[in-house]
Every structure is written in structure tokens, then in C-alpha cells.
C-alpha positions as CSV (number, residue, x, y, z in Angstrom):
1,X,273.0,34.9,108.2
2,X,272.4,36.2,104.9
3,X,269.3,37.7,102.9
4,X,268.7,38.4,99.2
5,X,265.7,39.9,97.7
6,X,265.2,40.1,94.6
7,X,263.0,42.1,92.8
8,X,261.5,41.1,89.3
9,X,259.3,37.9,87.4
10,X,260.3,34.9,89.5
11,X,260.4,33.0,86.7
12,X,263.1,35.4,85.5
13,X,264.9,35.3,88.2
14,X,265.0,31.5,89.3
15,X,266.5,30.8,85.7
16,X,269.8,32.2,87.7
17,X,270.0,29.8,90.2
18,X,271.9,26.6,90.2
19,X,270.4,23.3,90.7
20,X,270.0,22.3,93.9
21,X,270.9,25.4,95.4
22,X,268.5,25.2,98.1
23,X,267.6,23.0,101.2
24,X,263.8,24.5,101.5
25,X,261.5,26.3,99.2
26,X,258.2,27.5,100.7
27,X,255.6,29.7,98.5
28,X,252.5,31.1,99.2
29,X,251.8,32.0,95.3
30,X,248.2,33.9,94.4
31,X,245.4,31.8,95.1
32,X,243.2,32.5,91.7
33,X,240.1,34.2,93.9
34,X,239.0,36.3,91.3
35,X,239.4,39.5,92.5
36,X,242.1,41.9,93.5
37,X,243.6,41.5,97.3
38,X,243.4,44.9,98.7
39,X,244.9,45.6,102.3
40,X,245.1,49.3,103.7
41,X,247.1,50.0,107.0
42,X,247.8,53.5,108.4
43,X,245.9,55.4,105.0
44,X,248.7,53.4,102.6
45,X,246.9,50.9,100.5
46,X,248.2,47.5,98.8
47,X,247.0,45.1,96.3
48,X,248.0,42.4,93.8
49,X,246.0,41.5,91.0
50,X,244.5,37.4,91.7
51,X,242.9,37.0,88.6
52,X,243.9,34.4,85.7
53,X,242.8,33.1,82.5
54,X,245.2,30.1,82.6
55,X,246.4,29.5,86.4
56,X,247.7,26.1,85.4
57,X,250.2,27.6,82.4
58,X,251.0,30.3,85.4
59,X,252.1,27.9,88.1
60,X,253.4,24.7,86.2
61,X,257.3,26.4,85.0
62,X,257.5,27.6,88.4
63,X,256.9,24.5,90.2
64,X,259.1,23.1,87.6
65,X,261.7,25.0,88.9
66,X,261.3,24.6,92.4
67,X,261.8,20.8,91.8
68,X,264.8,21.9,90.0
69,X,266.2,24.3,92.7
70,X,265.6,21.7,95.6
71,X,268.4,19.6,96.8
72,X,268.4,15.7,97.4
73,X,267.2,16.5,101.1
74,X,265.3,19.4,100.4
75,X,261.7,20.3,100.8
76,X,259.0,22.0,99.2
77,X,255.9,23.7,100.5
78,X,253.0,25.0,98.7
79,X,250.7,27.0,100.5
80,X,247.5,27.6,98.2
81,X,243.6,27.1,99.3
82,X,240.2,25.0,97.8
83,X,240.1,26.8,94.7
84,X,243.0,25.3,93.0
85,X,244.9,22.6,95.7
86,X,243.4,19.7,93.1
87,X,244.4,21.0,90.0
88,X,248.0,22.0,91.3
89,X,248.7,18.6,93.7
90,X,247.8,16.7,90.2
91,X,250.8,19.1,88.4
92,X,253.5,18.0,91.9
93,X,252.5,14.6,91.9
94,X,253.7,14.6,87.8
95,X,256.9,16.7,88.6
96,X,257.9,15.8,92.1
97,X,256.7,12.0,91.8
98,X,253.4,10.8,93.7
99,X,255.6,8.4,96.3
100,X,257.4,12.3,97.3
101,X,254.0,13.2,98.7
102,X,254.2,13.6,102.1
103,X,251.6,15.6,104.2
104,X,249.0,17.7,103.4
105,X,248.8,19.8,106.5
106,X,245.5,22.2,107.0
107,X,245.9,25.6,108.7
108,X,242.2,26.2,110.0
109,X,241.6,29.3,111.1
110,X,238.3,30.5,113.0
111,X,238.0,34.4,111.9
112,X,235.8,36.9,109.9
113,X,232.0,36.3,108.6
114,X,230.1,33.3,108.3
115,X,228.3,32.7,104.9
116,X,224.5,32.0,105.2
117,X,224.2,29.8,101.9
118,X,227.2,27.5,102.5
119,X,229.6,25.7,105.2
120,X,231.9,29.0,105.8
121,X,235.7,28.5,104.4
122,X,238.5,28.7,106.9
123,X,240.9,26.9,106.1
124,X,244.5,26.9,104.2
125,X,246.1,24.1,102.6
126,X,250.0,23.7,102.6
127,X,251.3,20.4,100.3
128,X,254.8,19.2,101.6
129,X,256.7,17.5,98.7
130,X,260.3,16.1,99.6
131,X,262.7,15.6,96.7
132,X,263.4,12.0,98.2
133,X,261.1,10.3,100.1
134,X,263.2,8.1,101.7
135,X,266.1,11.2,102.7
136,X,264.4,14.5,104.1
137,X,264.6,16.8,107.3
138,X,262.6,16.1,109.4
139,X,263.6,17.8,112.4
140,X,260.9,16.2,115.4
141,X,262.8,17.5,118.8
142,X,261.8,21.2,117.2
143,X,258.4,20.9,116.4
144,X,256.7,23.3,119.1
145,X,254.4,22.1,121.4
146,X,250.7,23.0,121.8
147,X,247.9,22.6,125.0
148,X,245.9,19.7,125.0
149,X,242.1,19.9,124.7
150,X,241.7,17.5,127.8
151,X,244.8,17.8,129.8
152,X,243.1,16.0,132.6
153,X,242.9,13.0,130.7
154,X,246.6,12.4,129.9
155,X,248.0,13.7,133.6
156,X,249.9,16.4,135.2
157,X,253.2,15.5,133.1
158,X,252.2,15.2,129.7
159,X,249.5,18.2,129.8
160,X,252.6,20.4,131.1
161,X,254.7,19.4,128.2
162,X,252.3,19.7,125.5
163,X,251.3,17.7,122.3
164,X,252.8,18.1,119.1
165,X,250.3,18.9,116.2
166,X,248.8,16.8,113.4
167,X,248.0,17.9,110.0
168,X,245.6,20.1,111.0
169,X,247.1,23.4,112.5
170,X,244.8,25.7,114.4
171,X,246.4,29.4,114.3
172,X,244.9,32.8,114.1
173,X,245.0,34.7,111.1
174,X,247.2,38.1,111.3
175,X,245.3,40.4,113.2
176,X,244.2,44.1,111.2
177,X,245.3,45.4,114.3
178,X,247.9,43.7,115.1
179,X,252.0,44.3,115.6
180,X,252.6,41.9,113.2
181,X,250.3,43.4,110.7
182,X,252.6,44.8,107.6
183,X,249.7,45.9,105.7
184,X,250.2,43.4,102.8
185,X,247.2,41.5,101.8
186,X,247.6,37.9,102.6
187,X,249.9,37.9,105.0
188,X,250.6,35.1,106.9
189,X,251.3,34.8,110.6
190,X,255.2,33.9,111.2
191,X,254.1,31.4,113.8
192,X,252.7,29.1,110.7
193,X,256.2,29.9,109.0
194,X,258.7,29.5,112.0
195,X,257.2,25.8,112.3
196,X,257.6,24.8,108.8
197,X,261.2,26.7,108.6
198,X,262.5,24.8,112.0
199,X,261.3,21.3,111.3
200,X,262.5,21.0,107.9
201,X,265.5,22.6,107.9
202,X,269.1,23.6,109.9
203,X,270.7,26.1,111.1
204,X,272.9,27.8,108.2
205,X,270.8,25.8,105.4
206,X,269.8,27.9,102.4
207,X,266.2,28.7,101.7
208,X,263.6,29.9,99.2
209,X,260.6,32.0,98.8
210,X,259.5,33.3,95.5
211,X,256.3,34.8,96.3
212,X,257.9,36.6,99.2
213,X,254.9,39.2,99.7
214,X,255.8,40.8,102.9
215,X,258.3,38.8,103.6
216,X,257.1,36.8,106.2
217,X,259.3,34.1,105.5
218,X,262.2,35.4,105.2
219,X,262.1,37.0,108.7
220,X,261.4,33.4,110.2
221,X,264.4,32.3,108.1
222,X,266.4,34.8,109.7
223,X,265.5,34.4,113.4
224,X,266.4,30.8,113.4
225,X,269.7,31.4,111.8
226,X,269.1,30.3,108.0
227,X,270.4,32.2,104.6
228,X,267.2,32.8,102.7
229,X,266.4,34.3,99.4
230,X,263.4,36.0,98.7
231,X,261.5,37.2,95.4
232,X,258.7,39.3,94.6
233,X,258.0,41.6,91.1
234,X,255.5,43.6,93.2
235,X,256.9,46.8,94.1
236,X,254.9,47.3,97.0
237,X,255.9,44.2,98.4
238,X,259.7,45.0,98.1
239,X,259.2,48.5,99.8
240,X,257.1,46.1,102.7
241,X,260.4,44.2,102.8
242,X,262.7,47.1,102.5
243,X,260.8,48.9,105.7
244,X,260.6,45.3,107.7
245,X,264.3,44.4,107.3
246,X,265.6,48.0,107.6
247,X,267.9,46.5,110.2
248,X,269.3,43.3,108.6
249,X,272.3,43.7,106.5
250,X,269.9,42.8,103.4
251,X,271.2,43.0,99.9
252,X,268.2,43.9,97.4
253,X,269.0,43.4,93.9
């Protein structure tokens, strides 16, 4: 399996790719908070700015290419939160076509504080585009299996086995304390990641991440035996990815 990261503007570097070049594209782009995401992990701290002026004018050329990049079975996930899901499933629906909608899937989550003056946020939202509606992966026999809530009420077979999940995912965040933990600021778990990367796509397929961060992604890509190419213009993210795939016959560019 292969791995490329790139290091730069992703709207730079995705003007190099061919069309159709890849079979899945997931990104987990800044989120417009506000305010600057700020992790710390062994006395080393990490941030990206997540503040702009004009989100929409940010985002729309990069979804653009994404649609571009995507071939006629692909995928495309977009893993953004409350703030700006509406504004930016309006911009997919125009470039991907509204009948290419297929899920929105919530990740709910049940860490941190709880706000006193409103219902307390804790929840992710992940759009899933295909280029053709009628033609995507869709991989069922790998979707992992999770507990039911009542397993006596569906017997001693079925509760063994497992259900497979909805649209609504319940997962942990990544623990501060954790193994996982890379120190980046909004990392995601690779549990979250490994599901998306072995339902909608094969082994050997070609993926995408252009907001790699830590690189999350690509190390799910790797472990299930897919080529994947990662971008990020943040330095401290490439030195992240540099440390986490010391081992893997990565080229960085």
C-alpha cells in the first residue's frame, strides 16, 4: 500500500490531480468556531487558526474539486458540525446534485462540560455524497457490529452477533490521555474513520484526505490495505504525520 502526503494549500495541490483519480474522499475541514484550536500533549503545543470572514468562499473551490476528483463510484464525506452543516449541504446539493444525497450520519458523543443556558452540543455531523446515486460502494458484510441496548429482547443469537448501526453513531471522543492521542486538536477517533474507510471502499482503491490533521485517516486507509493521499499546509500537522507514520514507507512531498 502506498501513502503520499503532501504538504502545502490544498487547493494548490488538488489542481495536480487528475479527474477521477480517487474512489473515496473524506475531510474533516475547520469547523468556523471562532477561536483558535489549541491541543498540548507532553509540554508540545498545537493549534490552527478556525476563524473566517467568508467560510462559504473558503470551502466552495474545494468541494468543487472533490466532486471533480471523485470517480463514477466514488464517495465523499464531509465531516463538519452545527455551525456551518446548512450552509455547506446547500453548496453539495448544487455541486454534487440533491438526488446524490445519501446519509447524514450523526457521531454523538457524551464527553466534557455541560452548558447551564442551553441543551449541551455533542454531536458531529458527517454528509455522505456519492457521485452516482444509483452506482456506489456500499460494502454491508463489513460494517462492524455493535451491542444491543436490550439484547434480551431479540434472543441469545442475534444479541451475540450484534446490530449494525444507524445514522446515529455513538463513539467516544479521543481520550487526552489516551494511546491514541497525537496531540493535534480535533482529532478524531480511527474507530469513526475505519468504518467509513471499509464500507465505502476496497481493498487497493485509492483515497483522499485534504485536511489530513493528524492523519487519522490515512492510518485507517493503510490498515485495511488502501493507497491514500493525504494533505495538510499546517506544519505541525505534517511533523504529527511524519512522527505517526515513521514506519510506513511514506513519501512526503
Amino acid at each position: 500500500m502506498t501513502l503520499d502526503v503532501y504538504s502545502g494549500d490544498n487547493l494548490d495541490v488538488l489542481a495536480r490531480f487528475a479527474d477521477a483519480s480517487f474512489n473515496l474522499i473524506y475531510i474533516d475541514p475547520p469547523f468556523n468556531t471562532g477561536i483558535e484550536q489549541k491541543r498540548e500533549l507532553n509540554s508540545e503545543s498545537r493549534s490552527y487558526n478556525d476563524t473566517f470572514d467568508d467560510y462559504e468562499g473558503f470551502i466552495k473551490p474545494r468541494l468543487e474539486h472533490a466532486y471533480r476528483l471523485l470517480d463514477a463510484t466514488g464517495s465523499f464525506f464531509l465531516h463538519i458540525d452545527y455551525r456551518e452543516v446548512h450552509y455547506v449541504k446547500v453548496m453539495l446539493d448544487k455541486i454534487f446534485g440533491r438526488q446524490n444525497f445519501i446519509n447524514e450520519i450523526i457521531w454523538s458523543y457524551d464527553y466534557g462540560g455541560r452548558s447551564k443556558t442551553r441543551w449541551s452540543t455533542k454531536h458531529d455531523n458527517i454528509l455522505w455524497y456519492a457521485k452516482d446515486h444509483k452506482n456506489y460502494c456500499f460494502n454491508y458484510d463489513e460494517i462492524d457490529r455493535i451491542p444491543y441496548l436490550a439484547p434480551t429482547l431479540v434472543g441469545d443469537e442475534k444479541a451475540q452477533r450484534g446490530k449494525t448501526p444507524t445514522d446515529v453513531w455513538w463513539n467516544t471522543i479521543v481520550h487526552t490521555g489516551g494511546a491514541e492521542k497525537t496531540g493535534y486538536p480535533t482529532q478524531k477517533p480511527i474507530s469513526i474513520i475505519k468504518r467509513i474507510v471499509a464500507v465505502h471502499s476496497r481493498p487497493g482503491d485509492k483515497l483522499l484526505d485534504f485536511f489530513a490533521g493528524s492523519g487519522t485517516f490515512g492510518a485507517a486507509a493503510l490498515e485495511l490495505e488502501r493507497d491514500v493521499v493525504l494533505v495538510d499546509q499546517n506544519p505541525q500537522a505534517v511533523e504529527i504525520m511524519q512522527k505517526r507514520f515513521a514506519d510506513v514507507d511514506a513519501k512526503f512531498h
